[in-house]
N, C-alpha and C positions, 0 to 999 in steps of 0.2 A: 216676643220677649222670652228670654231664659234669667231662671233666675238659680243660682249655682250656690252651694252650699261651701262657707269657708270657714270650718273649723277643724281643731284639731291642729295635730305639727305638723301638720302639711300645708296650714292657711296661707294665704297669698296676701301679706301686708292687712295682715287682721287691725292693726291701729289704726290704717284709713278706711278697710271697705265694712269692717265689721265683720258679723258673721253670715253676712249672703253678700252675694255680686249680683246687681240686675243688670242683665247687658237688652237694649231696646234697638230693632233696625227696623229703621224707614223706608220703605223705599216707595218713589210719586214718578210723576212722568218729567220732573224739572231735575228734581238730582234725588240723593238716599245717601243717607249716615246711618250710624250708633249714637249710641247713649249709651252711656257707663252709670248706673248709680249705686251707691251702698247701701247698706240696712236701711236705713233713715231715709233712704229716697234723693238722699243728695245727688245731685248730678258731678262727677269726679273728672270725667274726659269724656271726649267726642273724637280720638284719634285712635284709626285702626291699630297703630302700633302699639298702645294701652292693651287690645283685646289681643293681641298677638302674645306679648310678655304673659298678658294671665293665661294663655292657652297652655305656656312652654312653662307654667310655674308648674300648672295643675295638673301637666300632659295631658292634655286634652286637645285631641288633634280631630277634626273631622273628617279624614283620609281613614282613622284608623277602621278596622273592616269586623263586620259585624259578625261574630262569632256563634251560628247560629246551625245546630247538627238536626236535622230531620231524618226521615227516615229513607230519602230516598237516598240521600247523600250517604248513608251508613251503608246500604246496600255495595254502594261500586265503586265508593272512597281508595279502599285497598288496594282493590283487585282489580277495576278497571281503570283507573286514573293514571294519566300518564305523568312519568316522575319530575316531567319537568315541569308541568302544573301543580305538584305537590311542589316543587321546588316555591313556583310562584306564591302558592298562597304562604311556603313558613315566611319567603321575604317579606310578604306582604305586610302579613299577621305582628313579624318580629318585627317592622319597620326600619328593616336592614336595608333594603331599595332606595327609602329615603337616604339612608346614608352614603349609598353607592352613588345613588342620582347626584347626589351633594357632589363628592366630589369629580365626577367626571364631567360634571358643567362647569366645574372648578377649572377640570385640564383644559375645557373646549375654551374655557373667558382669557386663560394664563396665551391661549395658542392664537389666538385675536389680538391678544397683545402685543404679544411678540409680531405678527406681523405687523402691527402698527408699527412700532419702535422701528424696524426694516425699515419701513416706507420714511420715518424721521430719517434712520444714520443714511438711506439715499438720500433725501434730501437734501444733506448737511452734506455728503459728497458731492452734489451739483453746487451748494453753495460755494464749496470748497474751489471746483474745476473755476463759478465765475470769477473767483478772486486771485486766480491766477496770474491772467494777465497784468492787473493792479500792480500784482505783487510782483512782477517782472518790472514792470515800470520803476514799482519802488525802488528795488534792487540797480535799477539801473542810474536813476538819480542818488543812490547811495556810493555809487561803482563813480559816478562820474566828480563827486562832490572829492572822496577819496584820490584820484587820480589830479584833482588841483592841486590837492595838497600833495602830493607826492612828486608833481611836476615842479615845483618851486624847489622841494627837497634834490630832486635831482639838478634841479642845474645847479646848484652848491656841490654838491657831491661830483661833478662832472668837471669844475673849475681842479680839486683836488685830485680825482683823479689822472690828470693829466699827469701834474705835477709828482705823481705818487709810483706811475709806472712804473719812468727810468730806476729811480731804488729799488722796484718790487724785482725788477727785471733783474736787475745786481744781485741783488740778495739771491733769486731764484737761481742761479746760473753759479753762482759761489757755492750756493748748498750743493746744487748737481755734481759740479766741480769736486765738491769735497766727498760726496756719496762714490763718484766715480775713483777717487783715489782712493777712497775704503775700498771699496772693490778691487782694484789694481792688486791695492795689498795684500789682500785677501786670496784673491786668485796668484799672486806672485808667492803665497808662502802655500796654498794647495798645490802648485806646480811644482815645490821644492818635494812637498808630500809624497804627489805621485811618484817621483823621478825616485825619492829614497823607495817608493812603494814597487817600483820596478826594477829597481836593483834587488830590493830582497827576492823581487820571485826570480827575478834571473840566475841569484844564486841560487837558490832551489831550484830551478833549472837547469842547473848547471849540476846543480848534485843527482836530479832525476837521472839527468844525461850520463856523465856518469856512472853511474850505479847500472844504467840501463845499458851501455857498454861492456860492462861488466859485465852483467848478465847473458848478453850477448855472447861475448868469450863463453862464457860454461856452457851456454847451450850448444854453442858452436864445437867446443871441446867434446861436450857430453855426445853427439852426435858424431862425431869424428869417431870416437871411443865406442861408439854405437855400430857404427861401421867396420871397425877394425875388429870386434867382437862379431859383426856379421861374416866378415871374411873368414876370421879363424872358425867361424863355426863350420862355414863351405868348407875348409879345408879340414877340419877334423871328419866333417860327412863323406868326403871323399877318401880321407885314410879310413876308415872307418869300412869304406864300400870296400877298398884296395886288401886288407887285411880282411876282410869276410870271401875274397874272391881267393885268398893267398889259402886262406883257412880249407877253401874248399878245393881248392887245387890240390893239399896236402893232403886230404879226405882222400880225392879221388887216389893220387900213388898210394896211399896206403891200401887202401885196397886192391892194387894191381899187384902190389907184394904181396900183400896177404894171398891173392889167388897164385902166382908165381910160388911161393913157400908153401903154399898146401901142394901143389903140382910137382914138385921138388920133391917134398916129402912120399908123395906115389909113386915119385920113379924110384926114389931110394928103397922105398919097400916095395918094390917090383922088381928092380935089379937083384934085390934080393931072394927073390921068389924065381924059381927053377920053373915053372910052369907057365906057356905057352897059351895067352887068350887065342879062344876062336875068332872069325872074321864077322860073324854077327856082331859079336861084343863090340869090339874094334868100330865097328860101324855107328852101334847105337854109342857107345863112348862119342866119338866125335859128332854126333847129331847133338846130345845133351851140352857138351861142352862149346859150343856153338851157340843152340840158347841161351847157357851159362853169360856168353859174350854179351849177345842182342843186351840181354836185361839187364846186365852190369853198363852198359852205354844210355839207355832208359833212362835206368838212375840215376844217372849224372846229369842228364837231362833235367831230371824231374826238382834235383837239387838244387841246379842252376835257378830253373823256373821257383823254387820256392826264396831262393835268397833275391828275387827279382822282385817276388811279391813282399818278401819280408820290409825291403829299401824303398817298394810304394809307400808300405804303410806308415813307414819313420814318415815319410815325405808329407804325405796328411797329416797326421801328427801334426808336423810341424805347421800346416798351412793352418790347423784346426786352434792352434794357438795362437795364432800371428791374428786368425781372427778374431779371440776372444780376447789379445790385447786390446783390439778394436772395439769393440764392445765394452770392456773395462772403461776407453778413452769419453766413448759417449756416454755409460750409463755416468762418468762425473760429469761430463757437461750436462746432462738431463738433472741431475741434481742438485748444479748450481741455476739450473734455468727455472727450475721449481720451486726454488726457495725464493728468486725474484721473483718470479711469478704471484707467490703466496704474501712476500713483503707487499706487494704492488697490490693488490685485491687488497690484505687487511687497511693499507693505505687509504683506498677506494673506497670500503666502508664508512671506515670514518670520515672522510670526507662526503660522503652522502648521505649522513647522521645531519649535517647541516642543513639539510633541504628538508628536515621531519624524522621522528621515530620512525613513520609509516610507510616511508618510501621505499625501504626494501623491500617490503610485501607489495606494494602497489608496482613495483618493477616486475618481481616475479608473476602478480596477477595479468599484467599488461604483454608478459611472455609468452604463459599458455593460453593466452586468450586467443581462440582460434574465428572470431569476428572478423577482425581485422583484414584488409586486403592490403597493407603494408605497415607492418610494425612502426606504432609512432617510436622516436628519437628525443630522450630527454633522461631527465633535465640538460640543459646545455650546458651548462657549467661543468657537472663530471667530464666534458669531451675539451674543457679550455687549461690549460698551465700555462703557468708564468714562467718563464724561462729566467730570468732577475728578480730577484728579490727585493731591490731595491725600488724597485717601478709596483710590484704588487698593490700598495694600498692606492697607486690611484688608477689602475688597471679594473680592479674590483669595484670603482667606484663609476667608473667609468658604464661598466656592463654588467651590474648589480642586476638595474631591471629585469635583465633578458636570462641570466643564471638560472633561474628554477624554472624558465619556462620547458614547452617541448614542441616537439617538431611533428605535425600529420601529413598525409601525401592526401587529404580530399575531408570533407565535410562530414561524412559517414564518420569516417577513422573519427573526426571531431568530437562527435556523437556519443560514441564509444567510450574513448579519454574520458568524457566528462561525464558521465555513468558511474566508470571506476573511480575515479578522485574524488566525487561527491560520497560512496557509501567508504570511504575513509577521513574527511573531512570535510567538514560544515561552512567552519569560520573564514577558509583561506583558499584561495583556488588557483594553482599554477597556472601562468600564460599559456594562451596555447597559437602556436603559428601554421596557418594553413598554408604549402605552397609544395608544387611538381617536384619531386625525389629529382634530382641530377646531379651527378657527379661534375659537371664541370663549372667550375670555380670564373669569377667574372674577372675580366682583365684589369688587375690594378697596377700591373710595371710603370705605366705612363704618368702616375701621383707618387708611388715610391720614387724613382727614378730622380723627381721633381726636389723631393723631401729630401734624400739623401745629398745630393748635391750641392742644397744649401746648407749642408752638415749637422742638420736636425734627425733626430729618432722618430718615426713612425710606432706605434703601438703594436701595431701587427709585427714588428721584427722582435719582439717582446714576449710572445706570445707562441705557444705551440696547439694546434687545433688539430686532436685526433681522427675528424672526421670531415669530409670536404661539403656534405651537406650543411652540417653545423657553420663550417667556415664561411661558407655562402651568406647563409641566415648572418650573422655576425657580421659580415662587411656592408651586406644591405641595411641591415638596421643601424649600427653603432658605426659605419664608415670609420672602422677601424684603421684601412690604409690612409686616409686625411686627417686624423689624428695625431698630434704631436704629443709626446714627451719633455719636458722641461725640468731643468734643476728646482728655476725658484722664480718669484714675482720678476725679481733686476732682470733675468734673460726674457721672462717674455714681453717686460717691456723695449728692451735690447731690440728684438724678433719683430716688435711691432712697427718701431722707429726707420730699423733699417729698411723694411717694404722687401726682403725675401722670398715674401712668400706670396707677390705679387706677377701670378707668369697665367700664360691664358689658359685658358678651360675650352679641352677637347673634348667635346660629347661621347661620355662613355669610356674615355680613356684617363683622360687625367679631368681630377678635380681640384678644386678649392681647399687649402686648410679651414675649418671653420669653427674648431675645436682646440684645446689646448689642456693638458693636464701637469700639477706639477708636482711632486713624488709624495708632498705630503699632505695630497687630497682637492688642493687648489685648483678649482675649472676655470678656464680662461674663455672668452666665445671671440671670437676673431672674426664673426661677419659685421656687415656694414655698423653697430653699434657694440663695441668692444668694453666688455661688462666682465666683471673678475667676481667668481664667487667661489667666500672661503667657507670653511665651518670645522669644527674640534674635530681633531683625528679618534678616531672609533678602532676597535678590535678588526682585525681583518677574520671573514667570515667562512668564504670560498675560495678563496687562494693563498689560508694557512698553512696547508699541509702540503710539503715540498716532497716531492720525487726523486731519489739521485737516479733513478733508471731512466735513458735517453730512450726504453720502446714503451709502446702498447702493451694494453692485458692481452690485446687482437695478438700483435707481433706475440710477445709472449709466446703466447700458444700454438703460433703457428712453425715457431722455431722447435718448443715440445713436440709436437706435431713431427717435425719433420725429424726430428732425433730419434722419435719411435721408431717410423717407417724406416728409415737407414739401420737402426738397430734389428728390425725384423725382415733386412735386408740381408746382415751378416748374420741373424740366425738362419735363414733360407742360405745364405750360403754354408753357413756348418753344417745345415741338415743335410743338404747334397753331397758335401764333401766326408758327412759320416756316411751316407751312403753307399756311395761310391767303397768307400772306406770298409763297410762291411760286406760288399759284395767281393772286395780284394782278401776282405779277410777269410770268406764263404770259400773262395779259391782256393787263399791256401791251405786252408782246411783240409778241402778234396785233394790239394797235390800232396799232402802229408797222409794221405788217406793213401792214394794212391801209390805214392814213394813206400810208405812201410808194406802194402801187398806186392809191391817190386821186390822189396826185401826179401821177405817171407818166399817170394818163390825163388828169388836167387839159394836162398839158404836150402831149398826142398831142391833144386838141381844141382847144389854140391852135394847133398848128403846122395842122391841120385846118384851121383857122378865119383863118387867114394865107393859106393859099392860095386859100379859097374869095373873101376881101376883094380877092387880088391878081387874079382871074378877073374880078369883078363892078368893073361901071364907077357909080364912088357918088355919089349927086344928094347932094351938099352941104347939111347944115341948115343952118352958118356959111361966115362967109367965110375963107379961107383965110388973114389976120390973125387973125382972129377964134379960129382952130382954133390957131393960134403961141402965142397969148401965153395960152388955157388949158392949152397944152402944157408953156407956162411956169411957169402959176398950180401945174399936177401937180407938177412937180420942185419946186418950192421946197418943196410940203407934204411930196413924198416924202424932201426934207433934214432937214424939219422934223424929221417922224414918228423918220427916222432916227435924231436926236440924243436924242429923245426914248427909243426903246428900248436905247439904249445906256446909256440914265441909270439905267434903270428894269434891267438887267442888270447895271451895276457895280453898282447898289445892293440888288441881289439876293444878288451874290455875297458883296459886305459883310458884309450880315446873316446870310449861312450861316455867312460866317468867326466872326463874334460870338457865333451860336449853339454852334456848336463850342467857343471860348473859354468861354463860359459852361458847356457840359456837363463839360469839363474841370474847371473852378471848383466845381462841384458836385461833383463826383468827390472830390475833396480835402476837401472840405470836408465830405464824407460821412465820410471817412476820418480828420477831423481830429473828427467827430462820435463817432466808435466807440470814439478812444482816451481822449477825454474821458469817456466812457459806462463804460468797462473803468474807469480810475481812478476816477469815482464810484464804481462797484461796488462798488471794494475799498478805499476810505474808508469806504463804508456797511459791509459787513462790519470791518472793523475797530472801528467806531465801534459798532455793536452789541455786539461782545465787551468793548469798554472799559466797554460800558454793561451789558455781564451782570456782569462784575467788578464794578464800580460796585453795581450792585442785589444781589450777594452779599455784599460787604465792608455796604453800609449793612443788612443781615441778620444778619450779623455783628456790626455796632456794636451794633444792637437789643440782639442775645440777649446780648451784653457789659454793656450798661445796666441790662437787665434781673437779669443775676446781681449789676451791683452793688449796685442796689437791695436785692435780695434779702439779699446780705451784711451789708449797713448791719441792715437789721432782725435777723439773727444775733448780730450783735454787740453791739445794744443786749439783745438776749433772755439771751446768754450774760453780759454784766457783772452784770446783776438777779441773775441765779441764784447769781455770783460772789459778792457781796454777802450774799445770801440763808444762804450755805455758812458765810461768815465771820463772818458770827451765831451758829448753832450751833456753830462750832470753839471757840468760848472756853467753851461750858458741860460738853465731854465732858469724860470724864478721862483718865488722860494717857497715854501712847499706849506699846507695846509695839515692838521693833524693827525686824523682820521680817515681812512679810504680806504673802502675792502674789496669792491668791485674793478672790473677790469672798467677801461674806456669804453671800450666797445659796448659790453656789454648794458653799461648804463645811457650809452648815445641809443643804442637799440630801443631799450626802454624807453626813453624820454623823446623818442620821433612815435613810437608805438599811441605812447597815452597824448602827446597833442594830435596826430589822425584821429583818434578815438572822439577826443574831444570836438574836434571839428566836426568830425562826422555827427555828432549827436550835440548840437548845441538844443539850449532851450532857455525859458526863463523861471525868475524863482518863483510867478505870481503859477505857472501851470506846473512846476514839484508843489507849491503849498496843498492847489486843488489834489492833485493822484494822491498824494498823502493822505489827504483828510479821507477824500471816497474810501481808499484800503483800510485805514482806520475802521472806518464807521463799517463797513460789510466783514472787517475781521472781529471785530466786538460782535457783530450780530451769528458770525458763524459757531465763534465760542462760545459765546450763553447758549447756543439752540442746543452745542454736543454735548454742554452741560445738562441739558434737560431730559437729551433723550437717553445718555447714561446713566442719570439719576433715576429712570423707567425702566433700564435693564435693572441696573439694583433690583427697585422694586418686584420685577418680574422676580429672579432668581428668590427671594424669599417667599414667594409669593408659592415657585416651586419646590422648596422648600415645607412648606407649611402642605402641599398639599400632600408630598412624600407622607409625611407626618398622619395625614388624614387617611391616608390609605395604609399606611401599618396601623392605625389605631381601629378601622375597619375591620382589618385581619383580624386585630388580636379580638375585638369583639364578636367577629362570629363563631371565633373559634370557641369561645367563652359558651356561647351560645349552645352550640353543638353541645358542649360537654354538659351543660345544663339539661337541654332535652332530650339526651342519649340517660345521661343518670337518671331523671325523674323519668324517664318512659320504661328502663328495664325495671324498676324498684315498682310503680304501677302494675307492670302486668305480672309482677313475683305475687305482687299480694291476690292477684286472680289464678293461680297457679298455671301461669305461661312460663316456657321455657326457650331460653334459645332467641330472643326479640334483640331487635338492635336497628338503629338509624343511622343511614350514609348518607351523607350531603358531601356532593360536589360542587365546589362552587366555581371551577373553571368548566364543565361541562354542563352547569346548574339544574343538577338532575339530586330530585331526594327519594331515597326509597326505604322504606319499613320491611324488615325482617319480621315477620312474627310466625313460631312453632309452637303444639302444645300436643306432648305425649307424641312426638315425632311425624306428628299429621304438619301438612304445607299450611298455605295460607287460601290457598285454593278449595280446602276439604273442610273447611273450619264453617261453623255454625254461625248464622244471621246473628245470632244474640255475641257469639264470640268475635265476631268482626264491631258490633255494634262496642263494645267492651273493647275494643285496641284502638276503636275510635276517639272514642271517651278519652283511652290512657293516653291517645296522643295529644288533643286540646288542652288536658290538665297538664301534660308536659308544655304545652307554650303557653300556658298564663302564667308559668312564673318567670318569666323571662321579658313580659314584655307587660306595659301596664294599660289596663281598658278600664272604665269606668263601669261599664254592663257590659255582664257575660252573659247569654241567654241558650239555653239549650229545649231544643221543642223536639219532642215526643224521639228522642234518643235510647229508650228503652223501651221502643217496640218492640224489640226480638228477643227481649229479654223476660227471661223469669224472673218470679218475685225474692228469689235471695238473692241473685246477680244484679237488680235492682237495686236490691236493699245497701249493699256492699257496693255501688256505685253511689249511691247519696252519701253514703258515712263516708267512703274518702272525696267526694266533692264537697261536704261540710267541715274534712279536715284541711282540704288546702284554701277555704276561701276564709278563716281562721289567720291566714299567713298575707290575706291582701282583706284588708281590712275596707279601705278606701273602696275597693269595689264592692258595686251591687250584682247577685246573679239570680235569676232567672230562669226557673225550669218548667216547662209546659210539661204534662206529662198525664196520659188518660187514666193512669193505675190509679188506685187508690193508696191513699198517703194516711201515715197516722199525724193526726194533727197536733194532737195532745204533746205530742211525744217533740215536735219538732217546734212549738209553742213555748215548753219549755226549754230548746236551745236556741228562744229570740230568734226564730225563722217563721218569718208569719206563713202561714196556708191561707190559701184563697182558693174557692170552690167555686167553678164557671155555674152560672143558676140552669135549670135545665130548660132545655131550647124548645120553646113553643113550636105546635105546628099548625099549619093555616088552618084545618081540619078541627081542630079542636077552638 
């Protein structure tokens, strides 16, 4: 028997038990109860669930653990207790474990549940599979019930249709009739169109022509006049040569007078002279005057030779300019081939702005990426142009997919691609096509061939593909040569009717049409189930941005390319020909070097030959008249001569001027040659494109001529038949209201559902039974899913609430912690410890105490100072957790009597704060009693202990 004290504001239903609880337990060898009674002894209950409630009124648990510090425990508590048995006992103590226990029996009951429910929703799916069959039966006596009634409906419906055709047929074949004359008319005023649309370019044609004629004449003039400037120029170089050869002939007489007139003038003052040269003199005179000869011949030589080199060098000159006209001529074609070039690249850009921001850096990273054992090829689209504009939107529509993809030559290269495209984007990843680099393109003449014939456009004659890899990929995937082009829906149904494009299939040569496109976006499928799909015309994307250049960026540059080379072709040849040019000029140098030391000794051998004449006394051939008036005859030639080489030098200098003049004239005229040459160019391109216009639209007229033909024969075919109809409408009879179905179609039908019938006859008495059994097993399969879904509900609250239980677990231990962290540093402040503190983990469930004091460990600390952080730590868990008896036995062994003392007064101030509990301290010291008597703490004195001896 316990019998439990119930007063105070803590009592447990004080109006029934009063102020005590007697609880009595029996227990015999047949069974064992309680008894519940109050003050008075009444008996109140006999159910354990009565003593449970007063347990959890009064916290009064029997688990809770008996807090009880001796001395042995004080000793090894700190220092040698492992932390995760410290961990145990605060759970224990705190009765936090019950809470944990709680709810993780919670998860294990929630996770039993759960697979119960499983093992229901199977069950309810086997219920489910056996009601199938049922439910097929159902469905089929519902299927066959339906089909009676529908069999009745159709032979009404089948009596009408008959009746209903012949009109429908009329009707159908008048409308066609009249579509077809819309047409006719249609196409008979686009035929007027075209023909007005061909006459305008023929007159622009006809003006290119024209103009281009024209032009032709000036070039052909200006070249003529080019010509006739180059003759006059030969023929001013030749007077020119003629008059330097004249100039130097009159050089040479002059100086042959000159030496005659000085020779004159020696005999004149010799005849004069009375004295008789010796035969020495005489001798060495005619030696000098003989050299005099030699080197006066020398120097005509040497003249000649320099006016030879001088007509070299006019000649390079000349060739040195003819090549740098050449040069002039290329470096403007390199100028206009660069500025295409650069149109074409920025073109380029922004056309691969469509395939992403990032693409231009992912092209240059995929360039120097030295991995690669053959550079992929992409996107494909930068390598495709539309060559028509008018075909673009469904060209682009056509080969959308395959545009941003690109091309690898093996699995590696794959590898790679997809490395770089990944670290530039995430969300989007170009196609990529693996297959053997070849150049050679697969045979499609044998499907063109086919295509053109029947006076249809293939896609691929549309279409320009820079690259024959690319064109490959492109015909194998998109079979762009079996591909058609069409104006509009009328002609592909025109295309389908006539049977065209019905010719046999050579393996690998010729194919099938199986495709069809029409300009504004319309796909047609032309294999065995022929389906039309349309949808809203969109922004064209990748085949916006038009080209007027018929090359490559490749071409491009390989035309720059080769205008360099030819240009550092004619500089190699200028350089040679200055070469050449300065080694002729080196010459004449040296022969002007050499011509004026000719001179200079000619001049030292007359002055020589003056003295040796003034020495020598000269026997006279003439008479001293006689020597006058040839002295005479010399001057007047040496005037003659003069006037003569003056004539032959102004008109030297003349003809250089006119040469000049005339290189000028050429110059311009070359100049005037190149812009005329540029405007032909771009008349002939123009006039070519007027003239592809031209040869399309008269393609156009054609295949317009040709549908009207075609029409005209439609329309005489469909009035016959119209006719034909309207003969048999007067003989049926007479016609029923309603019918939408063809004949056919509803005799189909209505032979379909009586086989059906037949095949599955049965009676009503075995559909009543199937019905009722699916009933009864579909009611039982619905109520079970209802039950086991009403147990999920319950589960998910269920896990719900225990979420709930394990944050409110959290939040309470955390509470905790803070509780026994604060009241354990504030305890050991008031014993002058320093530096204490308590870590609980509760995922690694490890607790461990800090305690310092005067900077000594916990290791170095005194029996009584361990006993004392003992202490501080129990009084930190009773306030946290409620016991009824606290008991501490002989916990101030190690202690002195003021550490003592100061351990009783604050365990007499915290047990002030738990009222409800009783404590208990065993303790050998001696105690003042008086003193703790008066703080209503009774003392009790053990009597002293007998010994057998006494």
């Amino acid at each position: 028997m316990i019998t439990l004290a119930n007063e105070g504001p803590e009592a447990y239903k004080p109006e029934l038990y009063g102020k005590e609880i007697q609880i009595i337990r029996k227990i015999s060898l047949q069974q064992s109860g309680y008894t519940i009674l109050d003050a008075n002894r009444r008996i109140i209950s006999r159910r354990k669930d009565t003593i449970d409630q007063i347990m959890q009124a009064l916290s009064i648990s029997p688990e809770n653990p008996l807090c009880v510090l001796h001395q042995d425990i004080a000793k090894i508590f700190l220092i040698h207790t492992d932390s995760k048995k410290k961990y145990q006992f605060y759970m224990k103590v705190s009765q936090l474990d019950q809470i944990k226990q709680a709810y993780e029996q919670s998860i294990c009951t929630v996770q039993l549940l759960t697979q119960r429910v499983n093992v229901m929703k199977q069950k309810h799916f086997n219920m489910l599979r056996d009601l199938e069959p049922l439910e097929q039966e159902v469905k089929k006596i519902e299927l066959r019930r339906e089909y009676e009634e529908k069999r009745y409906a159709l032979t009404n419906e089948l009596k009408s249709a008959h009746v209903v055709r012949i009109r429908q047929e009329i009707i159908e074949i008048q409308y066609a009739l009249d579509e077809i004359e819309t047409s006719k008319n249609e196409i008979d005023i686009e035929i007027i169109q075209q023909k007005k649309a061909i006459d305008g370019i023929n007159q622009v044609i006809n003006g290119y022509l024209t103009e281009k004629n024209d032009l032709e004449q000036d070039i052909d003039g200006l070249r003529e006049l080019m010509a006739h400037f180059s003759k006059q120029k030969y023929n001013f170089q030749c007077l020119i040569y003629s008059f330097a050869q004249e100039c130097e002939k009159y050089r040479s007489i002059l100086t042959e007078v000159e030496l005659k007139q000085i020779y004159l003038r020696k005999q004149i003052h010799t005849n004069e002279d009375l004295n008789h040269p010796s035969d020495d003199i005489d001798e060495q005179r005619s030696r000098v005057d003989q050299e005099c000869t030699d080197q006066q011949e020398k120097q005509i030589d040497y003249e000649q030779t320099i006016i030879a080199l001088i007509n070299d060098i006019d000649q390079y000159d000349d060739k040195i300019h003819d090549q740098q006209l050449i040069i002039y001529f290329l470096e403007n074609e390199l100028r206009e081939k660069q500025q295409d070039l650069n149109e074409l690249i920025k073109i380029t850009q922004d056309k691969m702005s469509v395939y992403g921001s990032w693409m231009s850096d992912c092209l240059k990273n995929i360039e120097h990426d030295q991995r690669f054992q053959k550079k992929p090829i992409g996107p494909i689209g930068c390598y495709i142009q539309c060559i028509d504009p008018h075909w673009a939107y469904a060209v682009e529509k056509h080969l959308a997919p395959i545009m941003s993809a690109f091309i690898c030559a093996n699995s590696n290269d794959e590898q790679i691609l997809l490395e770089i495209l990944s670290s530039y984007t995430s969300d989007y990843r170009s196609p990529i096509y693996v297959r053997t680099y070849s150049n050679e393109l697969p045979d499609i003449s044998g499907t063109l061939e086919r295509i053109r014939e029947a006076n249809l456009l293939p896609m691929c004659d549309v279409l320009k593909i820079d690259h024959p890899i690319v064109e490959s990929v492109v015909i194998d995937l998109k079979q762009i040569e079996a591909t058609i082009l069409l104006e509009n829906l009328e002609e592909v149904i025109r295309v389908k009717e006539s049977e065209i494009l019905n010719w046999e299939i050579i393996d690998r040569k010729v194919k099938h049409v199986v495709e069809a496109w029409t300009y504004d976006g319309a796909n047609i499928k032309l294999n065995t189930t022929f389906r039309i799909y349309t949808n809203e015309k969109q922004t064209i994307k990748y085949l916006s941005i038009n080209s007027n250049q018929s090359l490559s960026i490749e071409e491009f540059r390989n035309d720059i390319r080769h205008f360099h080379e030819q240009i550092e072709q004619v500089n190699e040849c200028i350089s040679q020909i200055n070469i050449v040019r300065q080694k002729t000029v080196d010459k004449l140098n040296e022969a002007m070097v050499v011509s004026a030391d000719n001179r200079r000794k000619i001049s030292e051998l007359r002055k020589q030959l003056d003295c040796l004449n003034a020495k020598m006394t000269a026997i006279p051939d003439y008479s001293l008249n006689a020597l006058r008036d040839k002295a005479q005859q010399y001057d007047e030639t040496y005037a003659d001569t003069i006037q003569k080489y003056d004539q032959s030098k102004e008109q030297h200098d003349k003809n250089r001027q006119h040469l000049a003049d005339i290189v000028e004239n050429c110059e311009n005229i070359a100049k005037k040659l190149d812009a005329k040459i540029h405007q032909h160019n771009v008349i002939t391109e123009n006039l070519e494109i007027e003239q592809t216009r031209c040869n399309e639209l008269q393609k156009r007229l054609k295949i317009l001529k040709n549908k009207s033909r075609q029409m005209n024969g439609n329309i005489l075919k469909y009035e016959s038949k119209i006719k034909q109809l309207n003969k048999k409408r007067s003989k049926k009879l007479e016609e029923f209201n309603v019918v939408i179905r063809s004949v056919q179609e509803i005799q189909q039908e209505f032979d379909a559902i009586t086989n059906y019938l037949k095949a599955n006859e049965d009676t009503n008495e075995e559909r009543r039974e199937v019905i009722n059994q699916y009933r009864i097993k579909r009611d039982a399969a619905k109520q079970y899913k209802q039950t086991y879904e009403r147990c999920y509900q319950q589960i998910e609250y269920l896990k719900q609430f225990i979420q709930k239980r394990q944050d409110s677990f959290l939040t309470i231990a955390d509470r905790h912690e803070y509780f026994l962290r604060n009241k354990f540093q504030k305890l050991m402040d008031k014993h002058d410890f320093d530096d204490c503190d308590i870590k609980i983990d509760h995922k690694k469930e490890e607790l461990e105490i800090t305690v310092r004091k005067h900077q000594k460990h916990l290791a170095s600390l005194s029996g009584g100072e361990r006993s004392i952080s003992t202490f501080c730590f129990l009084l930190a868990l009773w306030q946290s957790i409620y016991q009824p008896f606290r008991l501490l036995d002989e916990f101030d062994i190690y202690m002195d009597s003021e550490k003592f003392q100061s351990s009783l007064n604050i365990l007499y101030e915290n047990t002030l704060q738990y009222s409800s509990s009783q404590h208990i301290v065993f303790t050998p010291q001696a105690v003042d009693s008086q003193m703790w008597n008066n703080l209503s703490v009774p003392v009790f004195n053990m009597p002293t202990p007998k010994h057998s001896l006494e």
